[in-house]
C-alpha positions as CSV (number, residue, x, y, z in Angstrom):
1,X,-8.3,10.1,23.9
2,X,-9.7,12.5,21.3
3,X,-7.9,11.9,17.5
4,X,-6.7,15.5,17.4
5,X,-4.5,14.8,20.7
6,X,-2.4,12.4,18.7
7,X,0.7,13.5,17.2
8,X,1.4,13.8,13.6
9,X,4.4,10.8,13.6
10,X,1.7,8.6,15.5
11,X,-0.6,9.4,13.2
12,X,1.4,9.2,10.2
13,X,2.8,5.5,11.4
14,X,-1.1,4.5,12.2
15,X,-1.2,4.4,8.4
16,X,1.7,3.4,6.9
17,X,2.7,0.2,9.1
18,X,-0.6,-1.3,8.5
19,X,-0.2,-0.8,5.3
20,X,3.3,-1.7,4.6
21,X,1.9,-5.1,6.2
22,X,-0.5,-5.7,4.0
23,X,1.5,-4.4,0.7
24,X,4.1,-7.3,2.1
25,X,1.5,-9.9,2.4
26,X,-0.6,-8.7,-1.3
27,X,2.7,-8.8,-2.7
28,X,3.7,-12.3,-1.6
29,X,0.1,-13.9,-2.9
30,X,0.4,-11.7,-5.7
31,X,3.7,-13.0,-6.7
32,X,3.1,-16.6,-6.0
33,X,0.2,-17.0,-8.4
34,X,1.5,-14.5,-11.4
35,X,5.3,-14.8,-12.9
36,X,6.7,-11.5,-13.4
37,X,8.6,-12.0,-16.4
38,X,5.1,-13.9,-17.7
39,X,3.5,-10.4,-16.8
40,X,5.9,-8.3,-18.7
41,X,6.6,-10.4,-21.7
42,X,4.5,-8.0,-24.5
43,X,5.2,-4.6,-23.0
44,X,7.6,-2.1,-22.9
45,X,9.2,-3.3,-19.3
46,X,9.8,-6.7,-20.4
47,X,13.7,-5.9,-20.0
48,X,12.6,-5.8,-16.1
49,X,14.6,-8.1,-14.1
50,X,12.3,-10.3,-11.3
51,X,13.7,-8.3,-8.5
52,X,12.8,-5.1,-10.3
53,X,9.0,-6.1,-11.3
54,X,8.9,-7.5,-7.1
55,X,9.9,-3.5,-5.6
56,X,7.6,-1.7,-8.3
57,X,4.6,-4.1,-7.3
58,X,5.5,-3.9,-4.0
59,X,5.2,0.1,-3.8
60,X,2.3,-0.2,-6.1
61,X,0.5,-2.3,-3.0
62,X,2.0,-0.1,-0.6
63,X,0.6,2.9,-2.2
64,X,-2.6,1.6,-2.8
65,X,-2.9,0.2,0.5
66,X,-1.4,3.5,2.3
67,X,-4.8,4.9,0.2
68,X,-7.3,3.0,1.7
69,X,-5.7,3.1,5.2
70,X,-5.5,7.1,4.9
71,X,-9.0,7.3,3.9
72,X,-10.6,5.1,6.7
73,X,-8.9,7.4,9.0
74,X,-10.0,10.5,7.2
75,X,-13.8,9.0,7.1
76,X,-13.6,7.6,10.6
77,X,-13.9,11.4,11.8
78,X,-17.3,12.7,12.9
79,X,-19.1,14.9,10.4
80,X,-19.6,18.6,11.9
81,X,-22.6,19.4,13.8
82,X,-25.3,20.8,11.8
């Protein structure tokens, strides 16, 4: 089944499940090994409750993961014929 036959939602979940996955997981191991109130001590957030600094990390994973997923779609495409 060509890519282009694939609807937009399909396409769009293709991405961002994976990714929401592996933000879950990156956020978990993240977490485990690094204290967020540690983290945040000498900035400007330190004021940041725990469940605060977990969301932000975890849409910071999300969005980098989303990223990478997006673009190995967007590379996986053939080039054009010369």
């Amino acid at each position: 089944m060509a890519d282009e036959a694939l609807p937009t939602c399909q396409k769009t979940v293709s991405v961002l499940w994976p990714a929401f996955l592996t933000a879950g997981l990156a956020t978990i191991l993240f977490f485990t090994a690094f204290d967020p109130d540690v983290l945040l001590q000498e900035t400007r957030f330190a004021d940041t409750s725990r469940l605060g600094a977990y969301s932000v990390g975890f849409f910071l994973f999300w969005l980098l993961t989303t990223t990478s997923c997006a673009m190995t779609c967007f590379f996986r495409k053939p080039c054009a014929p010369k």
